[in-house]
N, C-alpha and C positions, 0 to 999 in steps of 0.2 A: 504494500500500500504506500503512493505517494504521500510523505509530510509534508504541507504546504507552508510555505516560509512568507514572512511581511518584510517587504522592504519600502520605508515606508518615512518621508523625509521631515521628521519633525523633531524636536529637542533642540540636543546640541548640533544637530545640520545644518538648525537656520542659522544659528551661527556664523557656519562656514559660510553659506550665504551669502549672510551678510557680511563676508568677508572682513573680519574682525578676529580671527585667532588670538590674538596677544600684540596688541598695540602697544605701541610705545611711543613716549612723550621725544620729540623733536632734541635733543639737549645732549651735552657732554659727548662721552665715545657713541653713541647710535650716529651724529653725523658725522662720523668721517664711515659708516659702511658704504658700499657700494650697492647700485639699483641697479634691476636688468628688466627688458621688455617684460610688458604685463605677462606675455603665455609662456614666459619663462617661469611660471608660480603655477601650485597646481591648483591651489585654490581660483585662479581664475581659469584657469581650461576646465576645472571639475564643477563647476559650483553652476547647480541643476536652478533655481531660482535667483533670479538677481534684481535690485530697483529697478527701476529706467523710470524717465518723465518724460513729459509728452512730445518735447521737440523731435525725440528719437523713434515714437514710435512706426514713421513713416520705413523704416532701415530692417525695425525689428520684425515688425508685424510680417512680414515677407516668407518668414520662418516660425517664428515663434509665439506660441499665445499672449497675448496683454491681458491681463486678467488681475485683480486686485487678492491680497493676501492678507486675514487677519492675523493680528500681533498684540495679544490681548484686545485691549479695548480700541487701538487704534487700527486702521484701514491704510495698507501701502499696496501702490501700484509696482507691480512686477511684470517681469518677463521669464517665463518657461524657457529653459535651454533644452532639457532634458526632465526625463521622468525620472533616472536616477544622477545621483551625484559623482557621472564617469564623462570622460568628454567622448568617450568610446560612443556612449550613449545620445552623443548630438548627431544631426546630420553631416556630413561630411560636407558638406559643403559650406558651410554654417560657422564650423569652429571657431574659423578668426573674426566670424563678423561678431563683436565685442561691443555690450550695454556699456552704456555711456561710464559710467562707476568703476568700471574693469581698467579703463585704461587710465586710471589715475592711480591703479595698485605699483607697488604695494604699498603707498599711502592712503591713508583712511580718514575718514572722519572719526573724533572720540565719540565711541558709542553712547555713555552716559551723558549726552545731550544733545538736545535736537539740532536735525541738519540744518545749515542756512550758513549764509555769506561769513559769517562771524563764526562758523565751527572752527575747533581748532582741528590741526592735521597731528597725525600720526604716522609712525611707521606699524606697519603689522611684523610683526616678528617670526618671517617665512623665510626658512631654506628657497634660496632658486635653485630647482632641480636639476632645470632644463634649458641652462641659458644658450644661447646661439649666438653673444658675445662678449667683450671682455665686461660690457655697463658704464657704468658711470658712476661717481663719487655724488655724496652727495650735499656735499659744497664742495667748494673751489678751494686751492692754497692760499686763497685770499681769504677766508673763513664767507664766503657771500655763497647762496644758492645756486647750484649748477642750472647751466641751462638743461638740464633733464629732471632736474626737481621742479625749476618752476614749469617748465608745460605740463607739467600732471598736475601741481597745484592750479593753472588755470583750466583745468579740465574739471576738477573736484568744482573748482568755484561756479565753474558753469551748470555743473549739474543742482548746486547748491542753487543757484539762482534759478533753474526754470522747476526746480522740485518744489519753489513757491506757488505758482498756477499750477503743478499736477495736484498738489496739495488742498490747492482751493477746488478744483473739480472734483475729485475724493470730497470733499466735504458735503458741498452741493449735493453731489449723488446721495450722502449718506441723510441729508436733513430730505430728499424724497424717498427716502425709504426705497431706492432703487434697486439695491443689490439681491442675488437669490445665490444660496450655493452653487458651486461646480465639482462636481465630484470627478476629482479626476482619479479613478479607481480604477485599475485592471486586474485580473486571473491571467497569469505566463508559464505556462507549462508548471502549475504549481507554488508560484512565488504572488503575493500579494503586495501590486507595486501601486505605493498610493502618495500623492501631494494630497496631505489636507488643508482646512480651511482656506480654500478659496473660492471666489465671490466673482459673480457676473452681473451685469444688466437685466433685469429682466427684459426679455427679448417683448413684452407688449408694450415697454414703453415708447418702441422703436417707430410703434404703430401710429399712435395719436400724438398729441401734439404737449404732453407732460412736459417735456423735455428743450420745450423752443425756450422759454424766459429763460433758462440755463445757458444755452447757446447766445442770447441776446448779452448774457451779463458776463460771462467769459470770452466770447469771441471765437476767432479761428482755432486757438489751441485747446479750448473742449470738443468744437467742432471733430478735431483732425484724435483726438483720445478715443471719441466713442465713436466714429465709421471704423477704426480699425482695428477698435476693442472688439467689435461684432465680428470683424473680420477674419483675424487674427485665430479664430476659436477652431477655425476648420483645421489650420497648421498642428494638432492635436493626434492627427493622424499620424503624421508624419516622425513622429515621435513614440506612439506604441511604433510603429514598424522597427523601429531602430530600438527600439525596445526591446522588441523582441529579439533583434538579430544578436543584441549585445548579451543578454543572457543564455543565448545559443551557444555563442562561442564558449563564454565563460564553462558552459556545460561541458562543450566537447573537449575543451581543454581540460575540466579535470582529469587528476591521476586516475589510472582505471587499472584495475587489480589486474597481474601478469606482465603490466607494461613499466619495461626500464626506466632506467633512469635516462637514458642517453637516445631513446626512442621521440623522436619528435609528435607534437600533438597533431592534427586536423590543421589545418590551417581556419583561420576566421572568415567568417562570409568576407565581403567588399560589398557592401550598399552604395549605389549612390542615388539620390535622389533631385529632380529638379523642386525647386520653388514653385509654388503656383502663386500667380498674380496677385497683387493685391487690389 
């Protein structure tokens, strides 16, 4: 008899997530370490949920759900990579296209307070596993900020500044009682692979006209949040597929009794898939 397994992204994942392992305060020996491209980290190749706000979701929606995620009592706009926390598990096509937050790793905002213009920054305190070059310092011999520290710092800033209107559309949404669950829950050969608490539009509001004083008081950028939040939801597909392909392998590559050590496994599917339009 199969035993069915949960895998199942909630706790310490959102964490990872939120891409916050063990920050560190800006000061003394952390600035002279060295930085390396964001997908030199594996927290950002791996990490199955991440922010975005709304300027980006024209890039993401292409791929990946936009969907809102509870966090206790408050309501954050995400983006779906993946159903688990593997980049194995994104589309291949997909990998490098990176939510806007990513590319300001491995600096962070300090979790224990809210985002915005005046956050202070951090370093997360990650091994680069996977660098592809030597990086960069991160200040200068002159003690001042390398030019690789501040273009992520103006990347965090940017995002810091338009997470102010996705913030305010989240809210709206939330004082019309708009949102409904989304269960993103699957059965894979046995493994119970599930994103909880997240949250959609109810699709009747899309019908009548609830939703126009919203669009009058926000503008283009709730406008351009909810066509491709709706949109966005079909890219769901596309992700059990690779779902499933990524727990295949993993399957077929485990150890399997009689087989050496020096016996090579199956080799892994190759998925690739196109984007559909948005």
């Amino acid at each position: 008899m199969t035993t069915s397994q949960s895998v199942v992204l909630s706790g310490d994942e959102r964490t990872t997530t939120a891409l916050c392992e063990r920050p560190l305060a800006l000061e003394k020996d952390v600035l002279r370490r060295r930085i390396y491209a964001p997908l030199a980290y594996a927290p950002v190749r791996n990490a199955a949920v991440v922010p975005a706000v709304h300027s980006e979701c024209l890039s993401l929606a292409s791929w990946f759900p936009l969907v809102w995620r509870r966090q206790g009592s408050a309501l954050e706009f995400v983006a779906i990579r993946a159903l688990l926390n593997d980049q194995r598990a994104q589309p291949p096509a997909a990998r490098t296209l990176l939510p806007m937050i990513l590319h300001g790793y491995p600096f962070v905002f300090d979790p224990d307070l809210p985002t915005g213009l005046q956050s202070r920054k951090m370093l997360d305190d990650v091994f680069a596993d996977a660098p592809t070059d030597v990086g960069a310092t991160i200040t200068t011999v002159n003690h001042r900020l390398s030019r690789a520290t501040m273009s992520r710092f103006q990347t965090l800033d940017r995002f810091a500044h338009d997470m102010t209107v996705t913030a305010a559309v989240t809210e709206a949404l939330g004082a019309l009682n708009a949102f409904e669950p989304w269960a993103l829950k699957f059965n894979i050969d046995g493994h119970t692979v599930e994103i909880p608490d997240l949250l959609v539009i109810r699709p009747a509001l899309f019908d009548g006209g609830t939703l126009a004083p919203l669009l009058q008081q926000l503008g283009i950028p709730c406008a351009q949040m909810l066509s491709l939040h709706r949109i966005s939801l079909f890219r769901a597909g596309i992700l059990l597929v690779m779902a499933k392909a990524f727990l295949k392998a993993t399957r077929d590559q485990a150890p399997v009794p009689g087989r050496t050590a020096d016996m090579e496994p199956p080799p892994a599917p190759n998925v690739h898939l196109q984007p559909a339009s948005a």
